[in-house]
C-alpha positions as CSV (number, residue, x, y, z in Angstrom):
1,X,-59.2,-38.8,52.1
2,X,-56.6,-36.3,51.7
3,X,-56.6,-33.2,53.9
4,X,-55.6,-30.4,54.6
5,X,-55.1,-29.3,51.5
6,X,-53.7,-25.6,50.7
7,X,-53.2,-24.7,47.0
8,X,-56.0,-26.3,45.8
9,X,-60.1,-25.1,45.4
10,X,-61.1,-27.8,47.8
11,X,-60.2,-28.4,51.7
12,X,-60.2,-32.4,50.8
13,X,-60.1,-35.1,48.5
14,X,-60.4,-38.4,47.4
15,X,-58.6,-40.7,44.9
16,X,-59.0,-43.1,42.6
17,X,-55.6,-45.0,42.9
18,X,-52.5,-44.6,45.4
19,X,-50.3,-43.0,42.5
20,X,-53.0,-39.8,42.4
21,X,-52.7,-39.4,46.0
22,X,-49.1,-39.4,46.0
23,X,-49.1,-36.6,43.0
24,X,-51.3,-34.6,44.9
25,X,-48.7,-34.9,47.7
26,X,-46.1,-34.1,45.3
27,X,-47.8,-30.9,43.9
28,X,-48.7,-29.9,47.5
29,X,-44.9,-29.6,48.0
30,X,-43.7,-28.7,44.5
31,X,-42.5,-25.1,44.8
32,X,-43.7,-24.4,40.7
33,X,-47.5,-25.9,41.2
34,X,-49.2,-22.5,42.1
35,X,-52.9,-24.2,43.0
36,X,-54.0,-27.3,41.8
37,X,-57.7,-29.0,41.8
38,X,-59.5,-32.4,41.5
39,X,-62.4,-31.7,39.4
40,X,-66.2,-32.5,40.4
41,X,-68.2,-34.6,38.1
42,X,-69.0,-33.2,35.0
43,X,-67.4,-29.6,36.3
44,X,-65.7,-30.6,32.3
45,X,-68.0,-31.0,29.7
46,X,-65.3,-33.2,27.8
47,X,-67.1,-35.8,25.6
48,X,-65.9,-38.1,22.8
49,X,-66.7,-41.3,21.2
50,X,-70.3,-39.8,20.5
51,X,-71.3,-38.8,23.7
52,X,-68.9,-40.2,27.0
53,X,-68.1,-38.0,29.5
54,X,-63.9,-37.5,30.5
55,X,-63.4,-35.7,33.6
56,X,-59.3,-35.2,34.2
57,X,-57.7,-36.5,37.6
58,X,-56.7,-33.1,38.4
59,X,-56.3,-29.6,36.8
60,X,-52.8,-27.4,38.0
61,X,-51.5,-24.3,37.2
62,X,-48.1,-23.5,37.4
63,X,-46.4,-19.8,37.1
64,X,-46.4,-20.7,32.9
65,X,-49.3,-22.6,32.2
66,X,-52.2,-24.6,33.6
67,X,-52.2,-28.6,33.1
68,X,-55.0,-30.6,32.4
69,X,-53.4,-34.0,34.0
70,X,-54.6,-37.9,33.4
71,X,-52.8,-40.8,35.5
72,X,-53.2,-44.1,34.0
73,X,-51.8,-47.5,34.1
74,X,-49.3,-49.0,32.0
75,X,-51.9,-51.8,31.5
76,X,-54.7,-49.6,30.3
77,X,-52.5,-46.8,28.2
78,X,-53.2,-48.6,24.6
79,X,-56.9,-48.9,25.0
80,X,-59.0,-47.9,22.4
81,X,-61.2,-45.7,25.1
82,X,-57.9,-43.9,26.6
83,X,-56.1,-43.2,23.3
84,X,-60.0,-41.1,22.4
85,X,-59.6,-39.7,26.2
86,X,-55.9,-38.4,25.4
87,X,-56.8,-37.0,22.2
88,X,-60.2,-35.4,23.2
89,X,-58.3,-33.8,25.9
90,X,-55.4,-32.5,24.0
91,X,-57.9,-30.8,21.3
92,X,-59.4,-29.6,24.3
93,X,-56.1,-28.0,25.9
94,X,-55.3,-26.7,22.3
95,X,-58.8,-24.9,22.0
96,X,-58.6,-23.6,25.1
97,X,-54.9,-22.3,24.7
98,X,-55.6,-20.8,21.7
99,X,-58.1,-18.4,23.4
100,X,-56.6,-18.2,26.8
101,X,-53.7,-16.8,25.2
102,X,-55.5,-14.4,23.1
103,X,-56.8,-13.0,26.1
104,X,-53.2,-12.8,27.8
105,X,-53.7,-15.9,29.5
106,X,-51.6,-19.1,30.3
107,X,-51.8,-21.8,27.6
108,X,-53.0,-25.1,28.9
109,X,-51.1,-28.5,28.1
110,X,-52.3,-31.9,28.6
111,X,-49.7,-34.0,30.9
112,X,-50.8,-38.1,30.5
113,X,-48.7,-39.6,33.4
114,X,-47.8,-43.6,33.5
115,X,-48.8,-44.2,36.9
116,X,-45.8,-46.2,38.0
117,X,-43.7,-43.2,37.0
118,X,-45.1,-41.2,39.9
119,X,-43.3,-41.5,43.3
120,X,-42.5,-39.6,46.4
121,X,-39.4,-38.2,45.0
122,X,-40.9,-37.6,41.5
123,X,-40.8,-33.5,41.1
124,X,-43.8,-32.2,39.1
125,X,-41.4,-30.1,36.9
126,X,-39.8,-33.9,36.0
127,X,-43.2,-35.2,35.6
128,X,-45.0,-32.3,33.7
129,X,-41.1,-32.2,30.9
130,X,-41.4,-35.8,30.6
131,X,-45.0,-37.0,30.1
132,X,-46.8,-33.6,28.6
133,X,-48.6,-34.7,25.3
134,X,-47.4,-32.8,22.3
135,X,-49.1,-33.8,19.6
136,X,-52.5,-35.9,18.7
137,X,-52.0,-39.8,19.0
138,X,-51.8,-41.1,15.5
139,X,-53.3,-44.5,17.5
140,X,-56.5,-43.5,17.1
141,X,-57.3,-44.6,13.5
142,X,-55.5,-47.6,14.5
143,X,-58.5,-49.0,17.0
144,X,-61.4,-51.4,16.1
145,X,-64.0,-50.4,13.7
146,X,-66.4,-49.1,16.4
147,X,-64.2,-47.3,18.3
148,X,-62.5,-45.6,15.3
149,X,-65.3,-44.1,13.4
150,X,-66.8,-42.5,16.5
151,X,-63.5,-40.8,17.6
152,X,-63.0,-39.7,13.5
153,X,-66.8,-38.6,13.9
154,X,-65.4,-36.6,17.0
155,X,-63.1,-34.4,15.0
């Protein structure tokens, strides 16, 4: 359980892996992360490969944008189910850009972290310039059948 914890919407939290507990710890101290949160259940209604829920490690916003941020083994990263994860939440930080910026808002970005990239002396500016997805993964059409026409059927 992590305590004590100022810039976010919640007092406490809990994690899935020691690298999420040391980014938390890392945007508690990072001077740029304004407020940061780790979502409740289904507080996203993210769904892809006909009907799975996603809900992001953690949301953060920054002074220039807010981040909608996934950490994820090395060992899990090509997996059919986690390319349709990046990729739903990309369209989902492009959709929501799109408007919040229309509204004079801050666009949101999608930042996929390698989990062994995180560390104590990691610097969420490093982490959010080096790991924030840019584009769609072209991967997806690459996956099994079953996987493959669900995500397409997801567009």
């Amino acid at each position: 359980m992590f305590t004590g914890i100022k810039k976010g919407v919640f007092e406490e939290a809990k994690f899935d892996s020691k690298p999420e507990l040391i980014l938390a710890r890392i945007m508690k101290q990072d001077q740029t992360v304004q407020k940061w949160l780790r979502p409740a259940k289904k507080e996203f209604n993210l769904q892809y490969n006909g009907g799975k829920h996603y809900e992001p490690d953690f949301v953060a916003e920054t002074f220039s944008c807010i981040y909608l941020i996934e950490v994820k083994g090395e060992d899990k990263q090509e997996l059919p189910d986690v390319i349709a994860k990046k990729n739903r939440a990309f369209r989902y930080c492009k959709t929501v850009s799109e408007w919040s910026t229309a509204h004079k808002g801050k666009p949101w970005k999608h930042l996929f972290i390698p989990s062994m990239q995180i560390s104590p002396s990691a610097s969420f500016s490093h982490l959010a310039k080096t790991y924030t997805i840019e584009t769609e993964s072209a991967d997806i059409y690459k996956t099994d059948p079953g996987y493959g026409i669900q995500i397409a059927a997801d567009r």
